[in-house]
LOMIKE-598545 format. One record per residue (C-alpha): z, x, y. Coordinates in Angstrom, 1 decimal, decimal comma. Each point is the difference from the previous one (the first is absolute). Example, Ala and Ser with C-alpha at 12.3 -4.5 7.8 and 13.67 -1.06 7.14 Angstrom:
<node <7,8; 12,3; -4,5>> <node <-0,7; 1,4; 3,4>> 
//
This chain:
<node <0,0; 0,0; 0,0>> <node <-1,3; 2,9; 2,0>> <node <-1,7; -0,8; 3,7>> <node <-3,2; 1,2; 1,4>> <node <-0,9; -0,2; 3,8>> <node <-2,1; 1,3; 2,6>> <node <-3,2; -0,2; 2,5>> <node <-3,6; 1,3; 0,6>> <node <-0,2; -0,2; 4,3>> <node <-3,6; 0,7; -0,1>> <node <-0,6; -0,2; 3,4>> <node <3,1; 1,8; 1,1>> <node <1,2; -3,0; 2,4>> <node <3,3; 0,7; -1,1>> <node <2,2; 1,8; 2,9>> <node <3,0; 2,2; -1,5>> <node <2,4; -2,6; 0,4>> <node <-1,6; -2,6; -1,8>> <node <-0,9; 2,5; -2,7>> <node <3,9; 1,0; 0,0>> <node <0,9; -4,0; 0,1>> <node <-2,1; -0,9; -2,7>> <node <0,6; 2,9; -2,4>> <node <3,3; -0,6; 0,7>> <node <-0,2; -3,7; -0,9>> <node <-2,1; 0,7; -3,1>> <node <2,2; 2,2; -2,1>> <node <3,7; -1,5; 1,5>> <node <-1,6; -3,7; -1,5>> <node <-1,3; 1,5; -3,2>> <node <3,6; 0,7; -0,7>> <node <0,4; -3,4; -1,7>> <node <-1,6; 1,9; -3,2>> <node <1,4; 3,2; 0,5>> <node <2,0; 2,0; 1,3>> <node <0,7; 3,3; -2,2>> <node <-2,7; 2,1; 2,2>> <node <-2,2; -0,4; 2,6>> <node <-3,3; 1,9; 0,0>> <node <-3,5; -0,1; 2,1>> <node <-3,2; 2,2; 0,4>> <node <-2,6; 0,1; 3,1>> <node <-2,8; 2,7; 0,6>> <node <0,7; 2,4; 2,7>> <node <-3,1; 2,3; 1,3>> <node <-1,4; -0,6; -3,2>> <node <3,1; 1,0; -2,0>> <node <2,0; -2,7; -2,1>> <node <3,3; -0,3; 0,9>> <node <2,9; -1,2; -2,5>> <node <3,4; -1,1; 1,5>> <node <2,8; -1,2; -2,5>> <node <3,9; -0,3; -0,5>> <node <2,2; -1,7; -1,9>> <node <1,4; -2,4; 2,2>> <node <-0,9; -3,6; 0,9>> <node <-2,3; -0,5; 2,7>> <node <2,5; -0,7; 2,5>> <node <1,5; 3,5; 0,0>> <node <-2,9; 1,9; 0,3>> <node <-2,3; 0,6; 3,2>> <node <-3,4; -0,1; -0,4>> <node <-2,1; 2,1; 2,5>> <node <-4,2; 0,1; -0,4>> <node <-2,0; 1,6; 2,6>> <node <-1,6; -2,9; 2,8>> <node <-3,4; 0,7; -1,7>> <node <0,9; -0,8; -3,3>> <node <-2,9; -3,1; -1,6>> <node <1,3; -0,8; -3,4>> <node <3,9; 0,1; -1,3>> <node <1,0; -0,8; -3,6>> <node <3,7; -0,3; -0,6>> <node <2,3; -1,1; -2,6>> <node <3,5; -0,9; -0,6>> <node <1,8; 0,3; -4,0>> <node <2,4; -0,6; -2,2>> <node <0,2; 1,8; -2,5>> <node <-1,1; -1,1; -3,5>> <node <-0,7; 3,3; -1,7>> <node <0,1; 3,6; 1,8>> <node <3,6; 0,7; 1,9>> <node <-0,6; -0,4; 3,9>> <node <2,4; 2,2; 1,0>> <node <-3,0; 2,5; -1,0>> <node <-2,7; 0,0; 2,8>> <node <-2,3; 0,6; -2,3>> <node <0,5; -2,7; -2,1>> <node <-1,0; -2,1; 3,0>> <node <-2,9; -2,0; 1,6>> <node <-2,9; 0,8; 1,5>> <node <-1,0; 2,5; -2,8>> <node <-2,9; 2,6; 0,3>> <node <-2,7; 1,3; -1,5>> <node <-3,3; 2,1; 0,2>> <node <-3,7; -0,7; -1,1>> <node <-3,2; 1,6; 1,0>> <node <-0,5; -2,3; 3,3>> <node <3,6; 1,5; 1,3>> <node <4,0; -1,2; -0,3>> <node <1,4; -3,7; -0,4>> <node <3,0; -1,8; 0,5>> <node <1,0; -2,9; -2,7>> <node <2,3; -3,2; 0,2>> <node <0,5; -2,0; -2,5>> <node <2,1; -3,3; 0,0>> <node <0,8; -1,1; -3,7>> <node <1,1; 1,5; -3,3>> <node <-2,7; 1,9; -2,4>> <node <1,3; -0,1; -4,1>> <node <-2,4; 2,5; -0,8>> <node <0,4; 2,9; 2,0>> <node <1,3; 2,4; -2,9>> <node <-3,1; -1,0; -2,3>> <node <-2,5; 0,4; 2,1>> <node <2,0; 3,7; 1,3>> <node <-0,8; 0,9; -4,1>> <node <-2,9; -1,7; -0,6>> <node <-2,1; 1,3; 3,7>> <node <2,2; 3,6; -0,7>> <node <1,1; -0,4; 3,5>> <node <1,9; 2,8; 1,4>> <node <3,6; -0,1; -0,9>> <node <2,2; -0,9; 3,6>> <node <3,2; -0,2; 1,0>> <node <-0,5; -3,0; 1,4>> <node <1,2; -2,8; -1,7>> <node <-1,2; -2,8; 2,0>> <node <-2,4; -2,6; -2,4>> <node <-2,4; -0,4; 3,0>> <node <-0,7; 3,9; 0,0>> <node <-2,0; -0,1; -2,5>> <node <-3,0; -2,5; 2,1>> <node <0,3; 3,4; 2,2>> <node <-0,8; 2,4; -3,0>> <node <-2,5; -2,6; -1,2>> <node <-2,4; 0,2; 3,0>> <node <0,3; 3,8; 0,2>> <node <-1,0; 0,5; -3,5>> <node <-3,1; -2,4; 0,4>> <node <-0,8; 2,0; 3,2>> <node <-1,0; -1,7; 2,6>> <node <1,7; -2,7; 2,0>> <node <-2,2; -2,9; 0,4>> <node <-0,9; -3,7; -1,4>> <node <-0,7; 1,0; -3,3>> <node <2,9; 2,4; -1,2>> <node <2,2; -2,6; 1,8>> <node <-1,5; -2,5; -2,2>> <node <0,8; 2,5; -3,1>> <node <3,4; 0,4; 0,7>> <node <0,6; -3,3; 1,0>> <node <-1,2; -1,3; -3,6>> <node <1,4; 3,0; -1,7>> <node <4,1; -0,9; 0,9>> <node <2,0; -2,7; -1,5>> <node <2,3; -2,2; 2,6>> <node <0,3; -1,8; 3,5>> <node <-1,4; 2,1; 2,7>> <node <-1,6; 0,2; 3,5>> <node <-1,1; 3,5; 0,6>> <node <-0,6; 0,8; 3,7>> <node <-1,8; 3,5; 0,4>> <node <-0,8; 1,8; 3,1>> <node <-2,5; 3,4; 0,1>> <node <0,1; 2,7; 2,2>> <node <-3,4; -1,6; 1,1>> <node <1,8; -3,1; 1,7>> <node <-1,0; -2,1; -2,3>> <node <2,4; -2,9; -1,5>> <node <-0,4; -1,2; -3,9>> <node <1,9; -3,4; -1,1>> <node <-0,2; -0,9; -4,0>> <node <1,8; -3,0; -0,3>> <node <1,5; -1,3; -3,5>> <node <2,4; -2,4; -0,8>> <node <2,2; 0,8; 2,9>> <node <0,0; -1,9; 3,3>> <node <-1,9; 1,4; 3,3>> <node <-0,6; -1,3; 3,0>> <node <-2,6; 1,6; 2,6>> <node <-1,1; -1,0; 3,4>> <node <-2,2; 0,8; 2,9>> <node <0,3; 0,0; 3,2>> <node <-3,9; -0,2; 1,2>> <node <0,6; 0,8; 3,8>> <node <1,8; 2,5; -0,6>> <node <-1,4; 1,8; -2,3>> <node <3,1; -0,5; -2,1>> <node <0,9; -0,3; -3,9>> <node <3,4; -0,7; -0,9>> <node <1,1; -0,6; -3,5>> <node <3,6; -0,4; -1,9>> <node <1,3; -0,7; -3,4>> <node <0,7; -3,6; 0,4>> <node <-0,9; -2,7; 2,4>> <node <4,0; -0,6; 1,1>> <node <0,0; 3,8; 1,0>> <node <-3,0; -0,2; 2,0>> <node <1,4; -3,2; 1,7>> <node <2,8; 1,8; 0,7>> <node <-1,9; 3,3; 1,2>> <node <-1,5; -2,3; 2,5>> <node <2,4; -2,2; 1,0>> <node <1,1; 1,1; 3,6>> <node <-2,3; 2,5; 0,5>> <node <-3,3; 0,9; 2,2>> <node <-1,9; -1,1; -2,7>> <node <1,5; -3,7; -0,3>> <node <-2,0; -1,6; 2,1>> <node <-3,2; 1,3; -0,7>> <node <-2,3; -1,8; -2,7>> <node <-1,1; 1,9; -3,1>> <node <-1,6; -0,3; -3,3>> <node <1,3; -0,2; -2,8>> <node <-2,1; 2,2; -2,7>> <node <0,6; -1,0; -4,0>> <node <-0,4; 2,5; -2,4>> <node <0,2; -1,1; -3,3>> <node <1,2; 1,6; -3,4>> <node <-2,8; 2,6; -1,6>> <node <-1,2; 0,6; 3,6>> <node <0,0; 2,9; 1,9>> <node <-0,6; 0,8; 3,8>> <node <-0,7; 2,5; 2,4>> <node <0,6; 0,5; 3,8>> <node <-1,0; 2,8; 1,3>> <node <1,2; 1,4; 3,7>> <node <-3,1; -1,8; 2,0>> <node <1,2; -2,9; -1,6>> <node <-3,0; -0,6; -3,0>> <node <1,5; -2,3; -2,5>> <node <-1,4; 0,3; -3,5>> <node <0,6; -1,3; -3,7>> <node <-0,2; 0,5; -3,5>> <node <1,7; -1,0; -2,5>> <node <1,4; 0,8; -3,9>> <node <0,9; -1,6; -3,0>> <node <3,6; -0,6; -0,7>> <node <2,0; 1,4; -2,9>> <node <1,3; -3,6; -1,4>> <node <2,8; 2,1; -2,1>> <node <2,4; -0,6; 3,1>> <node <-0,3; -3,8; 0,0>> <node <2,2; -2,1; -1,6>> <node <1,5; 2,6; -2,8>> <node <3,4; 1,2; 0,5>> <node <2,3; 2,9; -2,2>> <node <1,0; -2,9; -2,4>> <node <-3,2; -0,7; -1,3>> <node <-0,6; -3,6; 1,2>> <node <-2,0; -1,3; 2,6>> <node <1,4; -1,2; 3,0>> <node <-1,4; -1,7; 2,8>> <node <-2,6; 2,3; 2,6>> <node <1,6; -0,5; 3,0>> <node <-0,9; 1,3; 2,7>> <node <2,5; 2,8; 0,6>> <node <0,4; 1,6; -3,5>> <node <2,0; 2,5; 0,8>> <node <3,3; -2,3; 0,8>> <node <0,1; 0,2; -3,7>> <node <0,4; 3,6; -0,1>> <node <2,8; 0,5; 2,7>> <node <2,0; -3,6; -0,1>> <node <2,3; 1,8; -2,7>> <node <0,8; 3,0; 2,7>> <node <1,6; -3,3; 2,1>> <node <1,7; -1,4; -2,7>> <node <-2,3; -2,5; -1,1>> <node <-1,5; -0,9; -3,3>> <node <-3,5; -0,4; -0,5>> <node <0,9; -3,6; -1,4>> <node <1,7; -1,0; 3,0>> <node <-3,1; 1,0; 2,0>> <node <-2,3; -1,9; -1,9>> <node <2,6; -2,9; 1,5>> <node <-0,5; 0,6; 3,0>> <node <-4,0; -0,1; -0,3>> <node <0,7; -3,5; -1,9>> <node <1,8; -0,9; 2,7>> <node <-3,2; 0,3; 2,4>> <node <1,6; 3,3; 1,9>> <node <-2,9; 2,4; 1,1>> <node <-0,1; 3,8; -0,3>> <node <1,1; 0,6; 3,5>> <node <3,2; -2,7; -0,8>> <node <0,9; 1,8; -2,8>> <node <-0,3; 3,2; 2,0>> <node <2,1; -1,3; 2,9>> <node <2,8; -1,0; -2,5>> <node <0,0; 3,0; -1,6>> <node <1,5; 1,2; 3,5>> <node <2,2; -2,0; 0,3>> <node <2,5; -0,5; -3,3>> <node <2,0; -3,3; 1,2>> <node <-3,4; -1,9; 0,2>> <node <-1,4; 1,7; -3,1>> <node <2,9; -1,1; -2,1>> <node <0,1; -3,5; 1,7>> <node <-3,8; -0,5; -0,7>> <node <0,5; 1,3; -3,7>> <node <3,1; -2,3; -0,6>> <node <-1,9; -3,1; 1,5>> <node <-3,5; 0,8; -2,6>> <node <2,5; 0,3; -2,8>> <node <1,7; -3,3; 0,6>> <node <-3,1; -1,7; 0,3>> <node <-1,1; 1,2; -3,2>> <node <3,2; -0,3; -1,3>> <node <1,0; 3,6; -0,6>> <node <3,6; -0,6; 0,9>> <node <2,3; 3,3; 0,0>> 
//
């Protein structure tokens, strides 16, 4: 339950405040799905840049230069890799032929150490299951639609990957896992968040509230590109089906939307039966998620399913 955020200003109508206020708003409202470490990347001069700590967004202070055009950020907790270990932390990089990377990923991959023996990826002593998109794209060698694609049919779980080059040149591939992207046509502007409620939020009160926008959809096996005069392409790929529906216990559950609630309710003290109440019950994914911070109305919501099934303590 990881967060991604950032923007592509490819007209540079941003002034350094607004960048500061919005990159500020960003990560500090991506904290509702994590808040282990904080983590972005931007080009600089042609150079990618990689700023991460572990701390929630609201602790650290994030600085990019005034001519900065696209920013990917992300904000974790921590399902596999400690994040007390900066290197266990997102935006990850990588290398190919065209130049250096930065990858975010939002989800949780089951097949990270198969596909470290069956690619013979180089061993790391990063232990993150997200890395291993990263080692992916530098062993097929270039970074573009197609090895995208690959990778993106070749790993096992929920994901949106968010890549930046050292070209200024944004990828999404979007899975299972919820995105939402929009564009700011005078201003030369794309914004984009995990979740609708965190872009709401992002907005809410500041200099972009008032100002109409459009919303873009990308759906799941698609993937698109921005680049920093603003060209939007797409592409897409086929998605691995292993992820949906099958959990550790060898039945199939419902595909909902948000998978990976299955993976990390037990971290919060919550069984993977009681969630499948709260779906019964008509919650949604970002429901679920906002109980999950806050443990009265988690247990009052669980209590309530139970009764009404009649699962009495």
């Amino acid at each position: 339950m990881c967060a991604i955020f950032g923007f592509v200003n490819y007209r540079r109508s941003l002034s350094r405040s607004e960048m500061k206020e919005l990159i500020n708003r960003l990560s500090v409202e991506s904290e509702v799905r994590g808040k282990d470490a904080t983590g972005i990347a931007y080009v600089k001069h042609g150079e990618l840049k990689v700023f991460k700590r572990a701390k929630p967004a609201h602790k650290v202070r994030l600085y990019v230069p005034e001519d900065t055009v696209i920013l990917t950020g992300h904000t974790r907790m921590t399902t596999q890799g400690d994040a007390r270990y900066i290197y266990n932390n997102h935006p990850f990089t990588g290398k190919t032929a065209d130049g250096s990377f930065a990858l975010c990923h939002n989800g949780v991959l089951y097949n990270d150490s198969q596909l470290a023996k069956s690619e013979h990826l180089p061993k790391s002593k990063i232990e993150t299951d997200s890395y291993v998109a990263a080692q992916l794209i530098e062993k097929y060698g270039r970074l573009d639609f197609k090895t995208i694609a690959k990778m993106s049919e070749a790993v096992e779980g929920s994901f949106v990957f968010t890549i930046l080059s050292d070209k200024n040149k944004l990828f999404i591939a979007k899975g299972d896992n919820p995105l939402c992207l929009i564009h700011y046509k005078q201003l030369g502007l794309y914004v984009y968040t995990s979740t609708e409620d965190i872009m709401k939020n992002v907005l809410k009160g500041s200099f972009l509230e008032k100002l109409p926008f459009e919303v873009i959809k990308v759906t799941e096996g698609e993937i698109i590109s921005i680049d920093k005069r603003g060209r939007f392409e797409k592409s897409s790929f086929v998605p691995n089906e292993f992820c949906y529906g099958w959990n550790y216990y060898g039945y199939r559950k419902p595909a909902y939307d948000d998978d990976e609630l299955f993976d990390i309710c037990g971290m919060f003290g919550v069984s993977q039966e009681d969630l499948m109440l709260l779906y019964d019950m008509g919650y949604t994914d970002e429901e679920i998620e906002g109980m999950l911070c806050d443990r009265s109305m988690l247990r009052e919501c669980i209590e309530e399913a139970r009764v009404l099934v009649g699962e009495y303590y």
